[in-house]
N, C-alpha and C positions, 0 to 999 in steps of 0.2 A: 851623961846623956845616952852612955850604951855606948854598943859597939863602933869605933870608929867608921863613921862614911854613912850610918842609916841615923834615923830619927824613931824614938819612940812612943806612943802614946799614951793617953790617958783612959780608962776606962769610963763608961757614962757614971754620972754624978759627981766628976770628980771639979767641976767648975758650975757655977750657979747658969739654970738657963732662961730663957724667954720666950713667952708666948706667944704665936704666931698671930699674926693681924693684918688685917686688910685696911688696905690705903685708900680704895678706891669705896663707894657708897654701891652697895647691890641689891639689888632685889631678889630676897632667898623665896620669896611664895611656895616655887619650886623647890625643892633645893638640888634637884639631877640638874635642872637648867637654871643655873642663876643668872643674870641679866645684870652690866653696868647700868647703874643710873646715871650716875655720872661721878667726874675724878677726885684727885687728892682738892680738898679745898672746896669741895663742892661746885667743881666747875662741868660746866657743860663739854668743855673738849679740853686737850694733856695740858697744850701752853696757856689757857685762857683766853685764848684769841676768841673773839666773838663778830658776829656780825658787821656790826662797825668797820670795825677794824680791815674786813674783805673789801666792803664796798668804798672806802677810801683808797686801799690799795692799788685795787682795781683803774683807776682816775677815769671810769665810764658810768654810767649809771646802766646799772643791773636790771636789766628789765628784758623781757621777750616780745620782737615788736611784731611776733606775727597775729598781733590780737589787738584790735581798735576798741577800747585803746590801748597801748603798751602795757603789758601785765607785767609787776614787778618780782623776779625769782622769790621764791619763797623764804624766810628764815629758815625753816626745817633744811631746804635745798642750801642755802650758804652756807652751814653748821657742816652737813654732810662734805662736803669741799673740804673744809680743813682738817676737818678727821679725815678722811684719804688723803691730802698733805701729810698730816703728824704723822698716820702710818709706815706712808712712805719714806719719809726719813728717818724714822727707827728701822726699818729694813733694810737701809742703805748702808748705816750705818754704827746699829747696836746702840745706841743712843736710844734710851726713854726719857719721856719730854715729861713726866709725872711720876712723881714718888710711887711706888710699887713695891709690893714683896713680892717674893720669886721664893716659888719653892722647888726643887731639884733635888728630889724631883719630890712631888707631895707624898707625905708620909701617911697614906688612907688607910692602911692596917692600923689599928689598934698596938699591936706590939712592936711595929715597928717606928712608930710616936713613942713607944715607950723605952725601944733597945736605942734609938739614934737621942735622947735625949730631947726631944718637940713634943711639948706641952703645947694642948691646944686653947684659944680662948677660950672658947665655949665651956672649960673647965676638965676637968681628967685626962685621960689620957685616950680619949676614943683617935679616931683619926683625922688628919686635917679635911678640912671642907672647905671648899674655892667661896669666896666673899663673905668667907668670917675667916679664916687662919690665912688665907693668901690670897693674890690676886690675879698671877701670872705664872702656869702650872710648865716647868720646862724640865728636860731629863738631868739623869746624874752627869757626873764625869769620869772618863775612866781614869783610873791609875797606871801613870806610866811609871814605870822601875828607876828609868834616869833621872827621873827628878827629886828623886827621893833620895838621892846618893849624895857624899862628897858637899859641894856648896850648890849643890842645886834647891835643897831647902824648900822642894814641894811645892816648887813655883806652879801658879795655877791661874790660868787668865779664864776670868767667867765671861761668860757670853751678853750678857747684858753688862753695861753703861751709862754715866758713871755710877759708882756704889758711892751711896750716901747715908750716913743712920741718921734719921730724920728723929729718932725718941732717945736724946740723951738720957743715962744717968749711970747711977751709980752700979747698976749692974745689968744695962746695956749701953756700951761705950764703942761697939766697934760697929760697920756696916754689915755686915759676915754676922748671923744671929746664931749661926751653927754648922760645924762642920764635921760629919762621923763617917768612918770607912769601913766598908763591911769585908769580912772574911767570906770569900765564895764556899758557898753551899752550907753552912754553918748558921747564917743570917747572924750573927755576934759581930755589932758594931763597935768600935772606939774612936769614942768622940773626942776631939781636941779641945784643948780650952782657950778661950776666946785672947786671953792674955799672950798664948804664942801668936796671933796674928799681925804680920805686917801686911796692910792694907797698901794699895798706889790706887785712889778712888778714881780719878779722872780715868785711867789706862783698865779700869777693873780686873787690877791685880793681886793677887794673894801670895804672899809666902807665909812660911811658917818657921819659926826661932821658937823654941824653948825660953823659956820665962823661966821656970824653978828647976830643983833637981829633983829628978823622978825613980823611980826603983830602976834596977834593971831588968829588962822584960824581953822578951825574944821580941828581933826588929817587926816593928810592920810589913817596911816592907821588903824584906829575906822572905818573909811568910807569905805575904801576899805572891809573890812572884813563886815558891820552890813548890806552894800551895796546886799553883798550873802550871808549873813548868814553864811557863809564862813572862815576858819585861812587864805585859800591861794585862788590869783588869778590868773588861767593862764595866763601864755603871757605880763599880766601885766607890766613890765619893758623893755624899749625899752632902747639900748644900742650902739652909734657908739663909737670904740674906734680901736688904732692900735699896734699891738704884732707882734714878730716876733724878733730874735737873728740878730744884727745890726753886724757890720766891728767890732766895740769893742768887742763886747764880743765873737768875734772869735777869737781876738786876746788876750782874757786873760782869763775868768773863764770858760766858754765853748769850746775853743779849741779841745776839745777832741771828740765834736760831729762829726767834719770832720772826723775824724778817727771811728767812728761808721758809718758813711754813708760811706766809702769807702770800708770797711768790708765787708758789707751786700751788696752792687754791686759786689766787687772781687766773694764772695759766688756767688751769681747768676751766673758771666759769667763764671767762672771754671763748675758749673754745666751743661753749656750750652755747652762749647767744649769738654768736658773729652770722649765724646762720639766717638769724630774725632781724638783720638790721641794717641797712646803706649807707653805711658809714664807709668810707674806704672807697667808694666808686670810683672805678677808672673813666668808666664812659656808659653813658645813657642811649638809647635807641629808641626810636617812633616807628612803625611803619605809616607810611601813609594815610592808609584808611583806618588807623588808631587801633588795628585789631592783635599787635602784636606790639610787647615792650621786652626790650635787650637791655638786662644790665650785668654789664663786666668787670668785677671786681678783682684786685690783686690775686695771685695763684694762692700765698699765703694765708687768704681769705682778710675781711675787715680790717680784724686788729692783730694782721699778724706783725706789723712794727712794733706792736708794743707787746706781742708775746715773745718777740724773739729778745729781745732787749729783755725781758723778766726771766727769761732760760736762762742767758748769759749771767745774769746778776746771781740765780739763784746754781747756775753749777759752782758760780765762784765760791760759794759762801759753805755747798758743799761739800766742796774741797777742803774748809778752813775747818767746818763741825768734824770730817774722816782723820786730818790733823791731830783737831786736840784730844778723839781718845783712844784711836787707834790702836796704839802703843807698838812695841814690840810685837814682832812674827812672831806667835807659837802657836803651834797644832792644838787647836781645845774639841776633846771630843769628851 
């Protein structure tokens, strides 16, 4: 494996690769701006949650009574609610709530599609493009020197959660679709082959074990590091790979994120009518000559008993989603 305490790699083409692909459905018209149409599965929002689903939740009926008669919120308006939900619990907590690839960072040079090993769909090796090779465009990571040493084994916590390979087979098996380190100023990457990867999907963790026996080659990372003088190199680590909470695991260990995204929407839109509605009245007022009406409503507003109760419910449960992927502390830049 080389010199005792580093790890050494593989040069590109030395492991079979895969073609980058979008999960989500886009509208390329454009193609500087492509546009989500909608997600994995052809749904309108990450979890699937739809309409229904709010206004049950909700146990008010959805409507704006400052219009005779009661105007009912729109569907476009409910849709929009749970997508600022889902957002906001993937920013809470790294968690996507739909299959996605992530590229890290995208490979849009032509040669650097072709030195890191990312073949594109669309065929050859041009460079990736957002809603046909990926879907979720985020930076590299740098290389830290200590992790590469002794049994640190190139531990690598990616920024999104969980890693999932949603396209089994026979030569794509792991979440991680590719992994190449570049040499600073040189642009000469070496790519790892997918066979050294230890995944932890839930915690979106990477290490790296050798699988075969390799030549021996001057360490990565001696090189990387004596290269700048340097323990870390920025940006250094280039990453395509796809995460995101699949049909399974909505229907078993996660199930319960639907029930926090529909929370956090119910809150929003009870905020948004309690303004249009008398529900909740403390107390009514006449004056006399009927030219003046007081009504005094909880500080709260209407339905704030049932928004506080839907906060409570929903920090609980975001405590339990920051739980299961959190994982271990480490610095990921």
């Amino acid at each position: 494996m080389g010199v005792p305490g580093y790890i050494s790699f593989c040069s590109p083409g030395a492991a079979s690769v895969v073609s980058g692909r979008a999960l989500w459905n886009w509208d390329i018209t454009n193609p500087n701006e492509p546009v989500v149409k909608s997600y994995s599965g052809n749904k309108a929002t990450k979890t699937g949650l739809g309409v229904t689903d709010l206004q049950q939740a909700a146990g008010v009926p959805l409507v704006y009574y400052n219009t005779d008669p009661p105007t009912p919120v729109p569907a476009p308006q409910l849709l929009d609610w749970i997508r600022d939900a889902e957002d906001w619990v993937e920013q809470e907590t790294g968690l996507l709530l739909t299959p996605t690839w992530i590229a890290s960072p995208p490979e849009i040079q032509p040669y650097a599609a072709l030195s890191t090993g990312t073949p594109v769909a669309s065929g050859g090796w041009g460079g990736q493009r957002q809603g046909i090779d990926y879907d979720l465009a985020d930076a590299g990571y740098d290389f830290i020197f200590d992790r590469a040493q002794d049994d640190g084994w190139v531990v690598q916590p990616l920024r999104y959660r969980p890693i999932r390979n949603v396209h089994v087979s026979a030569a794509d098996f792991t979440a991680v679709k590719n992994m190449a380190g570049i040499y600073p100023l040189l642009s000469d990457f070496f790519r790892v082959p997918p066979t050294w990867f230890v995944e932890d999907q839930d915690y979106g963790m990477l290490r790296i074990v050798p699988a075969e026996n390799v030549q021996m080659l001057p360490m990565f990372a001696m090189q990387l590091a004596l290269m700048g003088f340097a323990e870390s190199v920025p940006g250094a680590w280039h990453f395509q790979y796809t995460a995101g909470l699949t049909a399974t695991d909505y229907s078993s260990r996660f199930r319960f994120i639907k029930r926090l995204v529909v929370l956090d929407a119910a809150m929003r839109a009870l905020n948004s009518i309690q303004s249009t509605v008398n529900m909740g009245l403390l107390r009514t007022s006449v004056l006399v000559d009927g030219m003046q009406t007081q009504l005094q409503y909880p500080e709260q507003g209407a339905f704030g008993a049932q928004i506080t109760a839907f906060s409570k419910e929903r920090d609980s449960l975001m405590h339990t989603a920051q739980t299961k992927v959190m994982g271990p502390s480490l610095l990921t830049l």
